[in-house]
C-alpha positions in Angstrom: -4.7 -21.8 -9.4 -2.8 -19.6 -11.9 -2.7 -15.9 -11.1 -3.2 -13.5 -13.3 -1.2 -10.5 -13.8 -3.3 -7.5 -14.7 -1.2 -4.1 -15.8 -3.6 -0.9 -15.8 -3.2 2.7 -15.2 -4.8 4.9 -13.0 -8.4 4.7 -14.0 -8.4 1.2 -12.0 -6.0 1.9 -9.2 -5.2 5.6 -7.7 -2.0 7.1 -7.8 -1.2 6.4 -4.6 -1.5 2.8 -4.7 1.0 0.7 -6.4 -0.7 -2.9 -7.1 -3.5 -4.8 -5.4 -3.6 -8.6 -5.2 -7.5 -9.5 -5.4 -6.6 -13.3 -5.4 -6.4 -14.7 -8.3 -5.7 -11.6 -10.4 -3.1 -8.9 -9.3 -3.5 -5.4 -10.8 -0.3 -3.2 -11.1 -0.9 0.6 -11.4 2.3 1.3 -14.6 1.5 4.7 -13.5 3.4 4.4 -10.2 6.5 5.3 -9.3 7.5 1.3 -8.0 6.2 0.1 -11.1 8.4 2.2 -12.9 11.8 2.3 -10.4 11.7 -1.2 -9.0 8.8 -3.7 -10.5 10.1 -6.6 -9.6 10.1 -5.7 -5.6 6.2 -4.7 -6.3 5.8 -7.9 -7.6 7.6 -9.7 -4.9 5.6 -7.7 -2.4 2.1 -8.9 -4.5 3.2 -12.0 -4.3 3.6 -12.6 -0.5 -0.4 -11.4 -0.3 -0.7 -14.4 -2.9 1.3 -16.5 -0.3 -1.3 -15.3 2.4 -4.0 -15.8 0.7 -3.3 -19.5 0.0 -2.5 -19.8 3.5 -5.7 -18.7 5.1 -8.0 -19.5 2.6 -9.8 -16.1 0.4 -12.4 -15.6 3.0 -10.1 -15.8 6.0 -7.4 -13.5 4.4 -9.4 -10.6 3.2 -12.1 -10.6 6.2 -8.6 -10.6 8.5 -6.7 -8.1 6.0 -10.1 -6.2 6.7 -9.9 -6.1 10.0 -6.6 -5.8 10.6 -6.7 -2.2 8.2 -10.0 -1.0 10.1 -8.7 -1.6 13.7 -4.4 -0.8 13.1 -4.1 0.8 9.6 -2.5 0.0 6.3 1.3 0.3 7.7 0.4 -1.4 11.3 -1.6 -4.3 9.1 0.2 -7.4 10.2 -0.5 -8.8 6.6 1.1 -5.5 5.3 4.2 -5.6 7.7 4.7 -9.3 6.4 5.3 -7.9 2.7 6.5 -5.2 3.1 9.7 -6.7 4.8 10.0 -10.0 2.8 10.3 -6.7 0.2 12.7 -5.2 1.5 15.0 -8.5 2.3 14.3 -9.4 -1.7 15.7 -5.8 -2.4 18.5 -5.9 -0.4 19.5 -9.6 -1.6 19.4 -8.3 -5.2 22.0 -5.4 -4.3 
């Protein structure tokens, strides 16, 4: 399935939040900082949750991404940790 890349401002997504992958679409917030400083790492970052989400199947992924927020957090989220360091090797290889 294609995805979708949606770019909106903060009427959709809060200021705090850079992008959300909702499988197939993927809304960036162009107010964010990221968006602005480094887009292609937010993208990268998007695109691992697209990777996970094919994985597991939509159901699996979001009722474990669920669960994993509720019971760790957003920065313990196994899901999150995944990204967020495939995002920081894809920053580093670009330097």
């Amino acid at each position: 399935m294609k995805i979708k890349e949606i770019h909106c401002g903060h009427w959709f997504l809060s200021d705090w939040i850079g992008a959300i992958t909702l499988y197939p679409f993927i809304f960036y917030n162009m107010n964010h900082k990221q968006y602005k400083e480094d887009f292609l790492s937010l993208q990268y970052h998007e695109f691992v949750h697209v990777a996970q989400v094919r994985h597991l199947g939509w159901f699996k992924f979001y009722f474990s991404y669920a669960y994993e927020t509720l019971r760790k957090g957003y920065k313990n989220n196994k899901y999150e940790i995944e990204a967020y360091e495939a995002e920081n090797k894809f920053r580093m290889d670009r330097e």
